[in-house]
C-alpha positions as CSV (number, residue, x, y, z in Angstrom):
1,X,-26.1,-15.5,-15.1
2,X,-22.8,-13.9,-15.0
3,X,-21.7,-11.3,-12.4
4,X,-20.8,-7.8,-13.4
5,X,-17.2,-7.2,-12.9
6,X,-17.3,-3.7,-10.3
7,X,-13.3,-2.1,-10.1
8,X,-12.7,0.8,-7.6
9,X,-9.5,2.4,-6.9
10,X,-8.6,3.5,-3.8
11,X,-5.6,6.8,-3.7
12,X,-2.5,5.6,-1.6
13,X,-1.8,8.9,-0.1
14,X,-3.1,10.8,3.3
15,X,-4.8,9.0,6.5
16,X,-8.4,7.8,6.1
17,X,-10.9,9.9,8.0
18,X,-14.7,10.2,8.8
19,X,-15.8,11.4,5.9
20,X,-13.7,9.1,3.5
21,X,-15.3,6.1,5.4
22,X,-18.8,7.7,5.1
23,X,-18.6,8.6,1.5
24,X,-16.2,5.6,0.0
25,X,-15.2,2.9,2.5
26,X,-18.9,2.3,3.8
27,X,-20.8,2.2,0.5
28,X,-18.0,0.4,-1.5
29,X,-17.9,-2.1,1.4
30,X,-21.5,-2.4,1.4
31,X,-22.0,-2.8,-2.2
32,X,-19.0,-5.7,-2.3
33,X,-21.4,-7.8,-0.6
34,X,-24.7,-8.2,-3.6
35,X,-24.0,-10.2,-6.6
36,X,-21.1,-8.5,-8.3
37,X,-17.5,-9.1,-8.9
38,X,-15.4,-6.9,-6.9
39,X,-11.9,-5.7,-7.6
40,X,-10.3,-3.0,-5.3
41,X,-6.8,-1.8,-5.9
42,X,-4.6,0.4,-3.7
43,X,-3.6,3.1,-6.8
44,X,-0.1,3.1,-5.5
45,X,1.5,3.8,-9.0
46,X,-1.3,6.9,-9.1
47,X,0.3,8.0,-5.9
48,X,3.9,8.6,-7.4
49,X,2.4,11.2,-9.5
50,X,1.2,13.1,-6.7
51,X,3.2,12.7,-3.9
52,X,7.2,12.2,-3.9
53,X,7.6,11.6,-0.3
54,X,8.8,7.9,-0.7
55,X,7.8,7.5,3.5
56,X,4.4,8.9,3.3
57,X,3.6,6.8,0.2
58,X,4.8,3.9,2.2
59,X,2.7,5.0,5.2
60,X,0.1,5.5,3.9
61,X,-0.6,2.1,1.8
62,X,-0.4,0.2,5.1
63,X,-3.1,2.4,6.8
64,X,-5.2,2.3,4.0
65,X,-5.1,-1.2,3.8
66,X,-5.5,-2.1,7.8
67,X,-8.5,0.6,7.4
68,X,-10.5,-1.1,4.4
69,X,-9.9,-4.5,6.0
70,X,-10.7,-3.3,9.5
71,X,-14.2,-1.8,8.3
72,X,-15.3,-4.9,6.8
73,X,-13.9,-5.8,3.6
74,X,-13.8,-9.3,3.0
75,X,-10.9,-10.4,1.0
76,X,-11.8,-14.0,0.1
77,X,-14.6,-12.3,-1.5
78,X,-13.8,-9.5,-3.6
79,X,-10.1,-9.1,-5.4
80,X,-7.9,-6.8,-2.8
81,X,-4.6,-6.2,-4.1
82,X,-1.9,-3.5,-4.6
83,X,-1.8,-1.9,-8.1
84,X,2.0,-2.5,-8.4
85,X,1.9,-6.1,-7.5
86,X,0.6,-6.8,-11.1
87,X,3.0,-6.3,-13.7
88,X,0.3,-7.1,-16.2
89,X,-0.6,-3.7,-15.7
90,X,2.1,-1.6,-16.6
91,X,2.7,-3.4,-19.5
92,X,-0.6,-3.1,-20.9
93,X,-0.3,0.5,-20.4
94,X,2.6,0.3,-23.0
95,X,0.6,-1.6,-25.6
96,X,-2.5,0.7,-24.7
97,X,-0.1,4.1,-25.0
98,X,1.5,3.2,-28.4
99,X,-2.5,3.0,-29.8
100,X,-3.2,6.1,-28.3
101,X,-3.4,9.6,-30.0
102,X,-1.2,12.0,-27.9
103,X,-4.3,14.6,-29.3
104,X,-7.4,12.4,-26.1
105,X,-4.1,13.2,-23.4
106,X,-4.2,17.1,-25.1
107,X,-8.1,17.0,-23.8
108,X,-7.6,15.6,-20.5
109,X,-9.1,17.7,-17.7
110,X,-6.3,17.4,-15.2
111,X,-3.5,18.0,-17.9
112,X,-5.5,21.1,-19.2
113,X,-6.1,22.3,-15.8
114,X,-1.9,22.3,-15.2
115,X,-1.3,24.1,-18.7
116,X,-4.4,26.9,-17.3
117,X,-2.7,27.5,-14.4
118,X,1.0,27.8,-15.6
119,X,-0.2,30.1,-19.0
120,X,-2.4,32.1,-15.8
121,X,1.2,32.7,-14.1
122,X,3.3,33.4,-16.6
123,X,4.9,30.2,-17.0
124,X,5.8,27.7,-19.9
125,X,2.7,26.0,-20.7
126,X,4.0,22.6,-19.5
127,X,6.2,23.8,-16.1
128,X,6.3,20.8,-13.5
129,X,3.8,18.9,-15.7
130,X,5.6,15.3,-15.4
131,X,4.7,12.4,-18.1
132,X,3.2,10.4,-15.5
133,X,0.2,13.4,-15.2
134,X,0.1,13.7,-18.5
135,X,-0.1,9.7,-19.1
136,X,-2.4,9.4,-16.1
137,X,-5.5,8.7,-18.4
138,X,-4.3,5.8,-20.1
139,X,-2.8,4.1,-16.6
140,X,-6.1,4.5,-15.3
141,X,-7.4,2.7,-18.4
142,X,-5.5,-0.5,-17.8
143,X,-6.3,-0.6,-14.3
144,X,-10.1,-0.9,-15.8
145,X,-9.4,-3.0,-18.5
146,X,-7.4,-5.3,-17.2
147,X,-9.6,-7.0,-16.1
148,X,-12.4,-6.3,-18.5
149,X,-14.7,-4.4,-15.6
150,X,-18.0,-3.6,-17.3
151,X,-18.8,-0.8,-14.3
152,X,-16.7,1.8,-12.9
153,X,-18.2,3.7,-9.4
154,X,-17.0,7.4,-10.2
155,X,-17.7,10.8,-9.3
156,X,-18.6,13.2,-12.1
157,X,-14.8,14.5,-12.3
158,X,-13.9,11.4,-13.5
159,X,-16.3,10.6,-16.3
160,X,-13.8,11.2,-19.0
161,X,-11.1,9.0,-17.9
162,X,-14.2,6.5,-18.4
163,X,-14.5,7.7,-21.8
164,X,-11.1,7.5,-22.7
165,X,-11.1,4.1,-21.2
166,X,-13.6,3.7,-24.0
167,X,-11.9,5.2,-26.9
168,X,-8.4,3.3,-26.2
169,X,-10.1,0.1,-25.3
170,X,-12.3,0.8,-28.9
171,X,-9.0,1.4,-30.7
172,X,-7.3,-1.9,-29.8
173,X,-10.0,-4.0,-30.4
174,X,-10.5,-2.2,-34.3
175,X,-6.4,-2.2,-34.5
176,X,-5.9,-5.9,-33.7
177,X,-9.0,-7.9,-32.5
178,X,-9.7,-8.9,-36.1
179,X,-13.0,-9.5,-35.4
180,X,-12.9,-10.2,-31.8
181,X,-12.9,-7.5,-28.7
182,X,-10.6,-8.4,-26.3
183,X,-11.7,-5.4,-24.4
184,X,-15.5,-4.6,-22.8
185,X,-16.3,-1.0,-22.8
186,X,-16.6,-0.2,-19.3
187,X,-19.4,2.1,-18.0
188,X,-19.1,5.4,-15.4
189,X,-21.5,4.3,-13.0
190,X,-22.0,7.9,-11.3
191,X,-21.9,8.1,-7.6
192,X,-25.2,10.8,-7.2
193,X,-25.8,10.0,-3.5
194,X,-22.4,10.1,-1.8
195,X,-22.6,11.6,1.4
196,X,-20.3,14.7,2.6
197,X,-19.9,15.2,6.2
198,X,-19.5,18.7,7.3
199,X,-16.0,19.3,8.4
200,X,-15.0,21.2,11.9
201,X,-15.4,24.7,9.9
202,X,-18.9,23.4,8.5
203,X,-17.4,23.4,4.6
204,X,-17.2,19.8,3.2
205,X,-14.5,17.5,5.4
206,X,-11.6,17.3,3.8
207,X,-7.7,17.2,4.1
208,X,-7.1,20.2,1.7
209,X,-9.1,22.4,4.3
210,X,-7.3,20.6,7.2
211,X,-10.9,19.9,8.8
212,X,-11.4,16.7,9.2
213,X,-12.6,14.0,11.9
214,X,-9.6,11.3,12.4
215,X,-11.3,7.6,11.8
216,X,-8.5,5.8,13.4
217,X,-5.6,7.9,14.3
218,X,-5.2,8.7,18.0
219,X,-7.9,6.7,19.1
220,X,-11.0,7.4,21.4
221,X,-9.1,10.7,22.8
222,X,-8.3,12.4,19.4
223,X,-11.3,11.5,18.1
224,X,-13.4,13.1,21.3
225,X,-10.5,16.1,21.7
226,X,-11.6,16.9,17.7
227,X,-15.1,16.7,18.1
228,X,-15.2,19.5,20.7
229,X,-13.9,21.7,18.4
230,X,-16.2,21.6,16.0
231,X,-17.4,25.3,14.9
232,X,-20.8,25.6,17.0
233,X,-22.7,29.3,17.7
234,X,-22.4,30.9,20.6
235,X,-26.2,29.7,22.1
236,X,-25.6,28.9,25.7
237,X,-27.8,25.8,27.2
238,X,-31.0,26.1,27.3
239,X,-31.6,27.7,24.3
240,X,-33.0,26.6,21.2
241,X,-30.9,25.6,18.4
242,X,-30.9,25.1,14.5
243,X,-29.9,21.5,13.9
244,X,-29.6,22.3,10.4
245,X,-26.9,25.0,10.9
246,X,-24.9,22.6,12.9
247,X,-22.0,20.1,11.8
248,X,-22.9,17.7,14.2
249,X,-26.6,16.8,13.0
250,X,-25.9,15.5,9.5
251,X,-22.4,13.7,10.9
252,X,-24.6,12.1,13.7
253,X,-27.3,10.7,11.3
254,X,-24.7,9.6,9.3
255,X,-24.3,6.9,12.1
256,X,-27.8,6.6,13.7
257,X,-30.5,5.4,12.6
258,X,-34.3,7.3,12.1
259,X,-35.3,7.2,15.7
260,X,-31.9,7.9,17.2
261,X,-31.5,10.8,14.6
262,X,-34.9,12.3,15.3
263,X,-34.0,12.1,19.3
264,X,-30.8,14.2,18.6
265,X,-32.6,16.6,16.8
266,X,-35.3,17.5,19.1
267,X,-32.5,17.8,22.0
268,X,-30.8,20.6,19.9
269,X,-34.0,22.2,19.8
270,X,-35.4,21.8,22.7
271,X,-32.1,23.7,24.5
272,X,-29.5,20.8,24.1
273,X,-25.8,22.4,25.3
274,X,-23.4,22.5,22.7
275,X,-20.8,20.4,25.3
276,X,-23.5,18.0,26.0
277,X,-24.3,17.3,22.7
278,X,-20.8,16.9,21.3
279,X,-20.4,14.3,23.8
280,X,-23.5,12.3,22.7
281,X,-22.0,12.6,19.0
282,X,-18.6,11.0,20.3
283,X,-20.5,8.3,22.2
284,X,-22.6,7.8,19.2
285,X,-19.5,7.2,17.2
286,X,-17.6,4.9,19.5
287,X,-20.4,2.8,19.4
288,X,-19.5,2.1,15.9
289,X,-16.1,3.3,15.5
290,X,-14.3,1.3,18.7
291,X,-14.6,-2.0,17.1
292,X,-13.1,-1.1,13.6
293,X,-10.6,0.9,15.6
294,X,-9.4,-2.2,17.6
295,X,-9.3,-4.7,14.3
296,X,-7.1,-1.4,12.9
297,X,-4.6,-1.5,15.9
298,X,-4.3,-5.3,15.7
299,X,-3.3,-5.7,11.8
300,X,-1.2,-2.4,11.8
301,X,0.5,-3.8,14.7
302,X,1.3,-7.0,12.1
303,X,2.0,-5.6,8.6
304,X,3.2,-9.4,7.7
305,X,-0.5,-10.4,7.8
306,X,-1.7,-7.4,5.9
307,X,1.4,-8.6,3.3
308,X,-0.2,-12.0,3.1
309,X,-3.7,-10.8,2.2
310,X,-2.6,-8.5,-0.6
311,X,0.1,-11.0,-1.8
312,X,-3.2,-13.2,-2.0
313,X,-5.6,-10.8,-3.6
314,X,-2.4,-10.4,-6.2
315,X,-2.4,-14.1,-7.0
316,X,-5.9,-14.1,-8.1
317,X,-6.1,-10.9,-9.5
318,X,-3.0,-12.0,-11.7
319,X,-4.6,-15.4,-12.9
320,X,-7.1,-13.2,-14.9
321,X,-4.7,-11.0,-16.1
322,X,-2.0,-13.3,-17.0
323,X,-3.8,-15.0,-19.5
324,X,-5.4,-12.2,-20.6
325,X,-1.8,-10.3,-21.0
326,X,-0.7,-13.2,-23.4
327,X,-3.4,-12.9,-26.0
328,X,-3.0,-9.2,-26.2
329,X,0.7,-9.5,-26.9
330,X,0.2,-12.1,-29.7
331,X,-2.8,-9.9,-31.1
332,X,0.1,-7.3,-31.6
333,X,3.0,-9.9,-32.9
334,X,4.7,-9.8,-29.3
335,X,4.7,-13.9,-30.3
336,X,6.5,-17.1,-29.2
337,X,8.4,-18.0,-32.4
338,X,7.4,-21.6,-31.3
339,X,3.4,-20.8,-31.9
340,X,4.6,-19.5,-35.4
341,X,5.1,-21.4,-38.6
342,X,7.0,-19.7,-41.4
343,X,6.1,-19.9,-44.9
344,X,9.0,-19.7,-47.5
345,X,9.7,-16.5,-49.0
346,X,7.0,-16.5,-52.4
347,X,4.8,-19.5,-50.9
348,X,1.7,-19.0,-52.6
349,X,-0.3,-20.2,-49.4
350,X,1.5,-17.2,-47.2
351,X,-0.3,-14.3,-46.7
352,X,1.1,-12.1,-49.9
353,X,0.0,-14.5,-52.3
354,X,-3.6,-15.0,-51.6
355,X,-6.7,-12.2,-51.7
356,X,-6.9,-10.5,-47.8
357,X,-9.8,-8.5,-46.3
358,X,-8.8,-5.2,-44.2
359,X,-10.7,-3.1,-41.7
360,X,-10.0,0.3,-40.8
361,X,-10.9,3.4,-39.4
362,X,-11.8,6.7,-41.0
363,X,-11.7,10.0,-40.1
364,X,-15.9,10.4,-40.1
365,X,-15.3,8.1,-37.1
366,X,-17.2,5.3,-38.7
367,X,-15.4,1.9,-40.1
368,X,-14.7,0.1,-42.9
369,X,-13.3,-3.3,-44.3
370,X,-12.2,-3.8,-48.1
371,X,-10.7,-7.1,-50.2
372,X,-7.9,-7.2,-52.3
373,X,-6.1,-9.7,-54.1
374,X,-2.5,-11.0,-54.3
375,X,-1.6,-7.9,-56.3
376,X,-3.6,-5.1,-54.1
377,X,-6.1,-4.5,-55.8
378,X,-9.4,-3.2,-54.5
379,X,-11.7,-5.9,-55.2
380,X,-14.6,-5.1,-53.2
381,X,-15.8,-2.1,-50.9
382,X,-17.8,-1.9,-47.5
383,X,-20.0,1.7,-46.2
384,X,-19.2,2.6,-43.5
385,X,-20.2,0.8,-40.4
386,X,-20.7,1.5,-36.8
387,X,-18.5,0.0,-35.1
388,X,-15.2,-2.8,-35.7
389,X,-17.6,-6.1,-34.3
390,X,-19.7,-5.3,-37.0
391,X,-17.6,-5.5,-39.8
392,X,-15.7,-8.4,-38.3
393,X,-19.4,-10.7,-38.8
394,X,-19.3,-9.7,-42.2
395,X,-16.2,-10.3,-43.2
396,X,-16.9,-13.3,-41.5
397,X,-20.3,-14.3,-43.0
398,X,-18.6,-13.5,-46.6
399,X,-15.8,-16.1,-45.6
400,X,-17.7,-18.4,-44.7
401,X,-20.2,-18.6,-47.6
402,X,-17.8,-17.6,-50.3
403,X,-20.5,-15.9,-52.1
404,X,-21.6,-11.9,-52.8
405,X,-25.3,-13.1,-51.7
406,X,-24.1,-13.2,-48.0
407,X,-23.7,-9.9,-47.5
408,X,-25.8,-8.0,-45.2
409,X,-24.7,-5.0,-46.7
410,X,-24.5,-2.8,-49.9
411,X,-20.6,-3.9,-51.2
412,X,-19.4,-1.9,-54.0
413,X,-16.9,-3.5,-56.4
414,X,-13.8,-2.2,-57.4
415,X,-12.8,-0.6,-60.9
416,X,-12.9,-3.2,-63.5
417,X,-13.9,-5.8,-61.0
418,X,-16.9,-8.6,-61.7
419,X,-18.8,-10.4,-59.3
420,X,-17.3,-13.3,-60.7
421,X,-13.6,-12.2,-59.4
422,X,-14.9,-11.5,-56.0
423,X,-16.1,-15.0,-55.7
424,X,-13.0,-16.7,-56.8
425,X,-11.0,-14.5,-54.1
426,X,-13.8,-15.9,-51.9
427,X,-13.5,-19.2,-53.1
428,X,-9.4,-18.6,-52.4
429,X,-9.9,-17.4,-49.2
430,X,-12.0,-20.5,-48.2
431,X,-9.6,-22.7,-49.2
């Protein structure tokens, strides 16, 4: 049984923290080890449209790499590599962008959101909107299929870039896969039970409200120095408090286990001092934390070795998409003359001077194939069909019998046209 291809992206900008390990690094870590295909890619072109601070972006994709490799992320076992060490993917984000209807980017939340907020202001619709926002969609498609990953881990914000993943991928395969899908459909698998950690004003950690708990940066002191100033009440010790009011509880059971957890709670109630008790949190996350921390200090303190592993994770990446890169660019004519054969001008075995099936799409959204002859005329005419695989079978099942009786389908014939005529084009086409 084949494994299912997983693909997670990982944003190249800002400093990991607590809750980013908690809610992404952990799990995605965790889940690379069952009996799936993993590919995780640093978004690092995704970053440019964000952020044009050419040092940050730099930073930042070295400490996001030393962190996912210093928590546990085993590189000879899933597919670690850099977004913009595969040149496959830009390029199939060309192909994929001249297919696409400029109408799916119109829809896209994040573009619609920019237009909302300019019209809101006063502004041109499309102030400080840049291509690459606009385009982000169909990027973030070729990242997916690229590789042909059949699940997607997102969050709920992200469900239609799945769905245009779909729609593009859809289009391609109707446009040139003459039968054949060179592109799965990938599925949103939604990520319900991600856990949020409390930031150091309670609301959910994160670097927009400049909250958060450091993972790595500043070591044991800054991570201890930021703990204690975490919003507590003012209950002095000895006095009862609510676990579930405080930020520590739920960022402490995020690290301990049942019994541990349970313990911690029944200190804060029984009277536990707020000092005391942001000190047991900080020893609770040493305990894990301190090991990661020193695997961090040693590769970020050797960026050649973190070059080597993603340099690595590119190499394999690449021999899927490679290959995969040079039947899409034939599908489209992007051909080596060498592979092709050229008929003379009137040959009556080129492709003018025989009968030809054609599929298509039509507005109703279903699709449809028809024959013609040498002279274009309609000789027969499918219903509509559900999707392009379908009607590539029975184009193919007519082919390869040569006769009406194979069709799974009502066929209607065209003006003037017998079923004798549609078995002679058959009969051509078979030859």
């Amino acid at each position: 049984m084949s494994k299912i291809r997983v693909l997670t992206g990982i944003t190249t900008t800002g400093t990991p923290h607590l809750g980013n390990y908690v809610g992404a690094i952990r799990p995605a870590i965790e889940a690379s080890r069952g009996n799936v295909d993993s590919f995780y890619f640093m978004a690092d072109y995704h970053a440019l449209i964000k952020c044009d601070d050419p040092a940050r972006i730099a930073r930042s994709r070295l400490e996001i790499a030393a962190t996912w490799l210093a928590c546990g992320l085993d590189p000879d076992k899933v597919y670690f590599y850099r977004q913009s060490d595969i040149p496959e993917i830009p390029e199939l984000t060309w192909l994929l962008t001249c297919v696409t209807a400029k109408g799916l980017m119109n829809r896209a939340h994040a573009y619609k959101s920019s237009v909302d907020a300019n019209t809101a202001q006063g502004e041109d619709a499309d102030a400080g909107i840049s291509m690459g926002l606009y385009s982000y969609p169909i990027l973030m498609a070729a990242d997916i299929l690229m590789f042909n990953a059949q699940r997607v881990p997102v969050g709920r914000d992200q469900i239609q870039h799945i769905e245009m993943a779909r729609d593009i991928a859809a289009r391609f395969n109707h446009l040139f896969g003459n039968g054949r899908e060179y592109f799965a459909l990938p599925e949103a698998a939604i990520e319900e039970s991600v856990a949020t950690l409390p930031g150091l004003d309670g609301r959910k950690m994160s670097k927009s409200y400049d909250n958060t708990v450091p993972l790595f940066e500043g070591g044991a002191k800054k991570l201890k120095e930021t703990i204690a100033r975490i919003v507590t009440d003012s209950k002095l010790p000895g006095e009862a408090k609510d676990p579930d009011s405080s930020a520590l509880m739920p960022i402490y059971t995020a690290f301990a286990g049942a019994e541990d957890s349970a313990g911690f709670r029944a200190a804060l109630a029984d009277g536990l001092g707020w000092g005391e008790a942001k000190q047991r949190l900080f020893e609770r996350l040493e305990r894990d934390i301190a090991p990661m921390r020193a695997r961090y200090e040693t590769l970020i303190a050797q960026p050649g070795q973190i070059e080597d592993i993603l340099q690595a994770g590119a190499a394999r990446a690449r021999g899927i998409a490679r290959p995969l890169l040079q039947e899409l660019r034939a599908a489209v004519g992007l051909r080596d003359f060498r592979d092709q054969v050229v008929k003379p001008k009137g040959d009556d075995l080129g492709k003018a001077g025989k009968p030809q099936f054609k599929q298509y799409r039509e507005a109703d959204g279903l699709f449809y194939f028809k024959l013609i002859d040498a002279d274009q005329r309609l000789l027969l005419q499918s219903p509509g069909l559900e999707s392009p695989k379908l009607a590539g079978q029975y184009i193919a099942a007519l082919r390869a019998a040569a006769s009406l009786a194979a069709a799974p389908v009502a066929l209607q014939l065209g003006e003037g046209v017998s079923a004798a005529d549609v078995e002679a084009a058959l009969a051509a086409l078979a030859e």
